[in-house]
N, C-alpha and C positions, 0 to 999 in steps of 0.2 A: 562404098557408101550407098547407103539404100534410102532413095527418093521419090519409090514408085507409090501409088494408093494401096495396092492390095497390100496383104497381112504379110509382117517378118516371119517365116515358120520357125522356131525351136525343135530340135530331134535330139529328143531325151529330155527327164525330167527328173535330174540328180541337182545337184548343189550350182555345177556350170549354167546348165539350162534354164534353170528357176529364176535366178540370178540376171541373166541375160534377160530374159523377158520380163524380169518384174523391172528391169533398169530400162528399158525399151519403152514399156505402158507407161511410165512414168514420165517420161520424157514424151508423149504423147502419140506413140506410134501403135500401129493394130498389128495384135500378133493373135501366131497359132501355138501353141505348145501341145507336142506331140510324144506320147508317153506308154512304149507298151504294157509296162504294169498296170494293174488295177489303182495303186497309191504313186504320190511322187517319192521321191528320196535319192532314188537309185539306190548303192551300193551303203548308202547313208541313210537310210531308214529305218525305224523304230517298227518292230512287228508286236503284235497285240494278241495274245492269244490265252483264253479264259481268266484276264486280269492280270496276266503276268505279261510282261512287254520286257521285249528285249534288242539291242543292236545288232545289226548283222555288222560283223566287226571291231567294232566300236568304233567311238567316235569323238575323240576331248575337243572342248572348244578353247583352241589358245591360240594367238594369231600376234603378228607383231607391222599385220595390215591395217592404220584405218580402219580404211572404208569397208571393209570386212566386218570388222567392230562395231563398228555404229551401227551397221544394219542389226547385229545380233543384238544391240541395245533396245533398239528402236523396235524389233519384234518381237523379241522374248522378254524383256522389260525385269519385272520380280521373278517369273519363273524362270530366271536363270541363274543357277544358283553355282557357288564355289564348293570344289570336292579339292581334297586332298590327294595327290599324286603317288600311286601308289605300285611299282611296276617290278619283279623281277623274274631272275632266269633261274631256273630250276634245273639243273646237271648232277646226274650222278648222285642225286639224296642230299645235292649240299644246294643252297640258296644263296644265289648272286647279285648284289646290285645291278638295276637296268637304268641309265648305262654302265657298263663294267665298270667299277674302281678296283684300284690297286691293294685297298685294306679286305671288301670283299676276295676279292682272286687269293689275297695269302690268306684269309681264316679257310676259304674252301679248297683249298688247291694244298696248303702245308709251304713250309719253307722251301724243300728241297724244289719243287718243282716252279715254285715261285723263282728261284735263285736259276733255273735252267731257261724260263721263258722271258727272265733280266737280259741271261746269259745272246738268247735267240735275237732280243730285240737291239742289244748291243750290236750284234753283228751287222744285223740288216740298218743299221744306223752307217754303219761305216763301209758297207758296202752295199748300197743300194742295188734296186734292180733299176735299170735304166730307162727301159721302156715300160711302162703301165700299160700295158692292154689289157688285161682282165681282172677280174673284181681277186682272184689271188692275188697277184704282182699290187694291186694297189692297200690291199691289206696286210701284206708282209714286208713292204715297205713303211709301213706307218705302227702296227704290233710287233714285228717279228712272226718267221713262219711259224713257230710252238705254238701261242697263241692262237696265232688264223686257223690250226690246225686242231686246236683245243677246244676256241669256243666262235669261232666264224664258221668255219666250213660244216660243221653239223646242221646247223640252224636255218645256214642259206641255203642247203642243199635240198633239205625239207622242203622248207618252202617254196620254191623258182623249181626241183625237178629236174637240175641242168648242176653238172661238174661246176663249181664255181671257175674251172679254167674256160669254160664254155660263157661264163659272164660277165658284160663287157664291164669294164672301170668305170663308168657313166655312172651306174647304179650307187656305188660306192662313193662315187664322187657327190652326189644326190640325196641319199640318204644317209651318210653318217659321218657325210666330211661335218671336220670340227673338233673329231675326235683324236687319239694317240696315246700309247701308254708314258709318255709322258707328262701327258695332263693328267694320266691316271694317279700318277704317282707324286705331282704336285701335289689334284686333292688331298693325297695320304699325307703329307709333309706338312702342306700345309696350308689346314680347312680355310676355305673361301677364294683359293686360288682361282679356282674359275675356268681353267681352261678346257674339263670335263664336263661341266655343269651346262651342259647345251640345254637339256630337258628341264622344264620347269616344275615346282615341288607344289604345285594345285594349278587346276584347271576350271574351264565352267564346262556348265554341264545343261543343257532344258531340263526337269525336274520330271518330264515325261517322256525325253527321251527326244533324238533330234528333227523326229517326224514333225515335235510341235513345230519346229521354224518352218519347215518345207511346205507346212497343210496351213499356216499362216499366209505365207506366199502365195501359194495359190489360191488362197481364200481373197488373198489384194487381186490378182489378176482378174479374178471372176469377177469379182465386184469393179474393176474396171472396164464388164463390157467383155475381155479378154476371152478365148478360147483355151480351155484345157482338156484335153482327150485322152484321155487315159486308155487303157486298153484296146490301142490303134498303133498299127506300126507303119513307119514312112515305110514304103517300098521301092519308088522309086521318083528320081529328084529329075524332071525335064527342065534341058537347055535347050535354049534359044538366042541366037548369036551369042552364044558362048557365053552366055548369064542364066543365072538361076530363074526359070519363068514357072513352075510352079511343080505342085510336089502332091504325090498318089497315095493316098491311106489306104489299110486296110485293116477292117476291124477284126477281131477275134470269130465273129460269123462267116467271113470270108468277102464281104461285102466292102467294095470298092469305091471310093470318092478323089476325085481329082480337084485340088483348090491353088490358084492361083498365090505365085509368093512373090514378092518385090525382094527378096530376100533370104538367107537360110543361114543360121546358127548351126552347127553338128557339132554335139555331144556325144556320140556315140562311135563306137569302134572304128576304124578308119576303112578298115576290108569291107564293112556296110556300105560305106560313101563311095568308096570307088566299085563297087558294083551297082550299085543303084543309081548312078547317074546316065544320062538319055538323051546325047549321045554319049558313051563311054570314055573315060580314058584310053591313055594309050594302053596297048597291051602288056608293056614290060610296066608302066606303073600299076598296071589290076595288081599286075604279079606277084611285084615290090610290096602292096596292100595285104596281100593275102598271105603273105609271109610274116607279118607284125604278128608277131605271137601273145595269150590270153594266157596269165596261168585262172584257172578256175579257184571256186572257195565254197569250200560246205562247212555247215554249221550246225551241231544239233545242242539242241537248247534241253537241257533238264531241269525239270522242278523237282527240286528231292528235299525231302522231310529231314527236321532236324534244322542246326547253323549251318552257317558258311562252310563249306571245307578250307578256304583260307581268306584273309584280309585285304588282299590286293585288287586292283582292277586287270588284274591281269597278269597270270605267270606264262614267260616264253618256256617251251619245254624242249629242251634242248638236246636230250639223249637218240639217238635213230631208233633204236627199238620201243619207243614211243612212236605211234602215229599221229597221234595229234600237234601240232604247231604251237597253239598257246589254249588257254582256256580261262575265260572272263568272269566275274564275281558279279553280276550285274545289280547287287545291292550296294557294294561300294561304288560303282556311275552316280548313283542315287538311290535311295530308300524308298523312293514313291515307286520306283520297278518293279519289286516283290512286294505286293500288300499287304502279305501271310506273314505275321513276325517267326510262326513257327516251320517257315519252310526256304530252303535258298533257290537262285535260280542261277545255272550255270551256263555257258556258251563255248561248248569243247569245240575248235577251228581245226580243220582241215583243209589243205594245199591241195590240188592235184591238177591234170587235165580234165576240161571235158569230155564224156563220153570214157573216158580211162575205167579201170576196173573200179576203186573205190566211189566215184560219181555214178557209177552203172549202182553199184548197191543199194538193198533193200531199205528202206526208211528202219526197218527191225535192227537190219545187220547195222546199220548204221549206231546206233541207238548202243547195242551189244559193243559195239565197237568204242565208243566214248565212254562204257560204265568200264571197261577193262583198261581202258588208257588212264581212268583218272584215277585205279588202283594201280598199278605201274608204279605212277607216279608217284605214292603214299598220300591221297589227298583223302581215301577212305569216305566217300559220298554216301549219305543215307539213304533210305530206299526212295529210287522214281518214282515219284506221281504221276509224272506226265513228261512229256517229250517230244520235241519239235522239231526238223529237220527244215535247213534251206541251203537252196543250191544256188549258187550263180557263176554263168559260164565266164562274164569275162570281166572279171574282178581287177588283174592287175597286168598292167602292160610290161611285157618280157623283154632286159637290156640283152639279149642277144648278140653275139659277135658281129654282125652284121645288121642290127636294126638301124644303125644311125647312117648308114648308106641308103637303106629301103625308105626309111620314113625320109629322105633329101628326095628321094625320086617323086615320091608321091606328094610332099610338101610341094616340091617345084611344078609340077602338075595340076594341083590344087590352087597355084599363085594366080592361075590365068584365069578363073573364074571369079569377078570382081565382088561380086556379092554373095560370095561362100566365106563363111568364118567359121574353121573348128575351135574347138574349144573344149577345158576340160581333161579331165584326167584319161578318157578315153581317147578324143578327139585329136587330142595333141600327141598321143602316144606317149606321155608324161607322167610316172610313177609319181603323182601329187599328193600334199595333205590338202586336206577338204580348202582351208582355206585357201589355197593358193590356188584352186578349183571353183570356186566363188569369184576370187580374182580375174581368172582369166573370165570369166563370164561377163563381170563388171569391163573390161578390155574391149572383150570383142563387142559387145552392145555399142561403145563410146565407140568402135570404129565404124559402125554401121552408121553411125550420130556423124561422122566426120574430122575422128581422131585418128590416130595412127602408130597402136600401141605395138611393138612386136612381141606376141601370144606365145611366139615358138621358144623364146631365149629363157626362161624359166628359173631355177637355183640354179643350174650343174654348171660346173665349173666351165670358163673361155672354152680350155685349151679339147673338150668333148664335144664340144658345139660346131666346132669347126667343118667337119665332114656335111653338116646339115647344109651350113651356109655354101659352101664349096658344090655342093649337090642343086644347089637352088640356083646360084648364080651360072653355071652351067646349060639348064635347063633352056 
């Protein structure tokens, strides 16, 4: 709980951070919010470039939180408007519903092969694998291995960069428990069964994209008096009897300022927080820290002449000799994105490492490289007008065979500092949707307040969580 005068700091200025400190001012407390971009958003930002704006990723607004909602009510108001849901997987020249159903799988797959992946999923019904430890075993347990091997394993391998025997069932369990070719095959039997139907068929949307909530936000903070610092990075967080006593900026010129904190929020990567605290961690938890793996995300955005090349907000691209991961239609987000009725704007994703060969390349090569994936693909783009490139190192937290042991070292490490709350999709080491990103932010602010929410326990299922708790209690 944080009851001192000086300012709560915030470190980072994504969806968590914003959140956190707009919940904080509110409740009548002085904060710092500390941002090394130029804009807030983080990883959820609307970029603006010659009238054309676009997501880096995207970003639907659907939540089944409250207090998530009302905020989104309460700041975006009429510009937030409902778009229709519009999502699929692209393999092999045939188009699949996202999420997979069973009437999609047999127009694009054909009977026979239909009748082999029944065949597959029978088996693994009647003989499970027993232990779940990696994102395989728990997807060939719930599809059959044909399937995992048809349309799981290309997609994730893409994206994560890691054998999915390399990736731990946590993720799986996280991101698409709910699912089963069962309920695949209800849907087909019989429409409105539900047991598929995880995804909803329209979303909201800001009308300008989701920068407007975030520059709203910070537009409440400022006008509360509040500190927002944009293009300043925490560098290093000093204790004092082992509480957070205050935290060292550094701006883009190199210039250094130390400000007192009664308190500290982190948003940010966890290998940041356990290096940058003064005095250190233990050595085996730097370690533990420095090991939570980043996969990275590039994005080049094309404005090309001509319609749409397709109608969705987004096809996953599922074949390996595609490089691209997915590629976004950013007029179906919203029409106010692309102003130009006679031009589209596209957003071809890319997966990789930091500093890896495709992140090393050229903004050109890159460019060359998204106009040849999205002919691959047959989507037939008209010619580029313009073309945008964005990088970001560390987009998505890696379920590695070993992270849920590293992140209990470093969690239980982190327990002892009373007025440290991470938070956030980075913070918590938590492969999140925004809103449950927002959440935690709303969380950890009320525990600064003198609640006592647990940040760490999240969607993913008991029986993944365990190794955390057991790591923590340990400590």
């Amino acid at each position: 709980m944080s009851s001192g005068t000086a300012p709560i700091v915030v470190a980072g200025g994504g969806p968590a951070g914003l959140t956190a400190g707009l919940t904080l001012a509110r409740a009548g407390r002085s904060v710092v919010l500390v941002e090394r971009e130029e804009a807030v958003g983080g990883l959820a930002r609307t970029l603006e470039r010659d009238g054309h704006r676009f997501d880096i990723g995207g970003h639907r607004f659907f939540t089944r939180v409250p207090e998530v909602q009302a905020l989104w009510d309460e700041l975006l108001g009429s510009d937030m408007v409902r778009r229709p849901r519009r999502s699929r997987i692209l393999f092999h020249g045939h188009y699949y519903d996202y999420p997979l159903t069973a009437g999609s799988a047999l127009a694009g797959l054909g009977l026979a092969e239909s009748a082999r992946i029944l065949a597959s999923y029978l088996a693994a019904r009647l003989s499970p694998l027993r232990q779940e430890t990696t994102l395989a075993d728990w997807c060939t347990n719930r599809f059959g291995r044909r399937l995992f091997e048809t349309f799981f394993r290309p997609y994730t391998e893409k994206v994560w960069g890691l054998p999915c025997e390399e990736i731990g069932a946590q993720w799986a369990a996280q991101r698409i428990r709910g699912l089963s070719l069962r309920a695949a095959i209800a849907d087909m039997l019989r429409p409105g069964a539900g047991g598929q139907r995880t995804l909803a068929t329209e979303f909201q949307y800001p009308r300008l994209g989701p920068s407007m909530l975030w520059d709203r936000m910070r537009t409440e903070l400022e006008a509360r008096g509040q500190r927002v610092l944009t293009s300043h990075r925490l560098s290093s967080v000093v204790l004092r009897g082992g509480a957070v006593h205050a935290a060292v900026l550094e701006r883009k010129d190199g210039a250094r300022v130390e400000i007192d904190a009664s308190a500290l929020v982190w948003t940010l990567p966890l290998r940041g927080l356990a290096e940058a605290l003064d005095p250190p961690l233990p050595a085996e938890s730097r370690a533990a820290a420095r090991l939570l793996k980043h996969r990275a995300f590039v994005e080049v955005a094309l404005v090309l002449e001509g319609p749409d090349p397709f109608p969705d907000t987004w096809l996953y691209l599922h074949d390996p000799e595609i490089g691209a991961g997915r590629v976004q239609n950013f007029r179906a987000w919203s029409p106010d994105l692309v102003p130009d009725p006679d031009r589209a704007c596209v957003g071809v994703e890319y997966f990789c490492d930091a500093g890896d060969e495709l992140w090393s390349r050229t903004d050109a090569a890159l460019v060359a490289q998204a106009k040849s994936d999205l002919l691959a693909a047959g989507l037939r783009p008209g010619r580029i007008a313009a073309a945008h490139v964005v990088r970001v190192a560390d987009a998505y937290p890696v379920y590695d065979q070993r992270f849920a042991e590293r992140l209990g070292d470093v969690r239980g490490a982190l327990a002892k500092i009373p007025n440290l709350v991470p938070a956030g999709r980075n913070g918590l080491h938590r492969y999140d949707n925004m809103d449950r990103a927002m959440l935690s932010g709303l969380h950890a602010a009320a525990n600064l307040l003198g609640e006592g929410h647990d940040l760490w326990s999240g969607d993913a299922e008991d029986s993944y969580l365990e190794p955390l708790r057991r790591a923590v209690q340990e400590k």
